[in-house]
N, C-alpha and C positions, 0 to 999 in steps of 0.2 A: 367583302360583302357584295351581293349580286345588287345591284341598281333595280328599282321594283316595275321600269317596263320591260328592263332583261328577263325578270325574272315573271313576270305576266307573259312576255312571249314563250320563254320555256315551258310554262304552264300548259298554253294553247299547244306546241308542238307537240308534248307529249300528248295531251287528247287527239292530235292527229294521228298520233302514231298506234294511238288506240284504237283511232276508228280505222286506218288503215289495216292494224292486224286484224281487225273484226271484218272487216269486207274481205280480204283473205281468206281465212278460216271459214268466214261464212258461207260462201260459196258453197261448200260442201254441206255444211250444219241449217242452210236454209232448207234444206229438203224435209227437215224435220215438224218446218212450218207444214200445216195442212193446204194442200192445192186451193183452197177457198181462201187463205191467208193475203191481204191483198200487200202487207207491206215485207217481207220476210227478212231485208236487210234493215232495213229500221228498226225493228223490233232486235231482232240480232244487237244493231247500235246500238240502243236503248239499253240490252243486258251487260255490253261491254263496260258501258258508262258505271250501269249502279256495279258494276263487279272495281269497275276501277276506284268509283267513291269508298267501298267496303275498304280497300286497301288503303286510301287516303285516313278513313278514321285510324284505322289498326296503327297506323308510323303512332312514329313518337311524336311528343305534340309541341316538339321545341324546334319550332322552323320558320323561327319571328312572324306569326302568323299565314306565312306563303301555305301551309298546308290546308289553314281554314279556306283562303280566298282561291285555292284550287277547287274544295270542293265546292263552293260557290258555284265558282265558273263551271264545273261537271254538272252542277243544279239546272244552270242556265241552257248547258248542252243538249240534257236530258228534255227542257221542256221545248226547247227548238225543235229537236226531233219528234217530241210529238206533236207537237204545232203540223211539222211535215205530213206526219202522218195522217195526223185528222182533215187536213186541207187537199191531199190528194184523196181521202176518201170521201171528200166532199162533193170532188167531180165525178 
């Protein structure tokens, strides 16, 4: 059985590895942002996150709860990043 800050931290790294492939990929797919778009990676991050929660609902749901308190923490990700967003559109 994983220990639940192993398995909290696994949690976080895979949303790293999420937002890593999304600033990857994004690179290219931010062009698709309109040139007046002020945040075009974030908003990217943001898609990554709800694309990752979708797949978090889809598992199966026998994962001694680690799967709810994933999407949790993907909730949490999601409103961080728009906290970013709204606070650098604030300047």
């Amino acid at each position: 059985m994983i220990k639940p800050a192993l398995s909290r931290r696994l949690v976080i790294s895979a949303i790293g590895v999420a937002l890593a492939g999304a600033a990857f990929a994004g690179g290219m797919e931010a062009e698709r942002f309109s040139a007046s778009e002020p945040q075009p990676h974030m908003r990217l991050a943001i898609e990554s996150l709800r694309a990752a929660k979708n797949h978090l609902k889809e598992a199966t749901p026998d994962k001694a709860e680690h799967r709810v308190k994933a999407m949790d923490l993907v909730d949490q990700a999601i409103s961080e990043v728009q906290a970013g967003i709204n606070a650098a559109n604030a300047h």
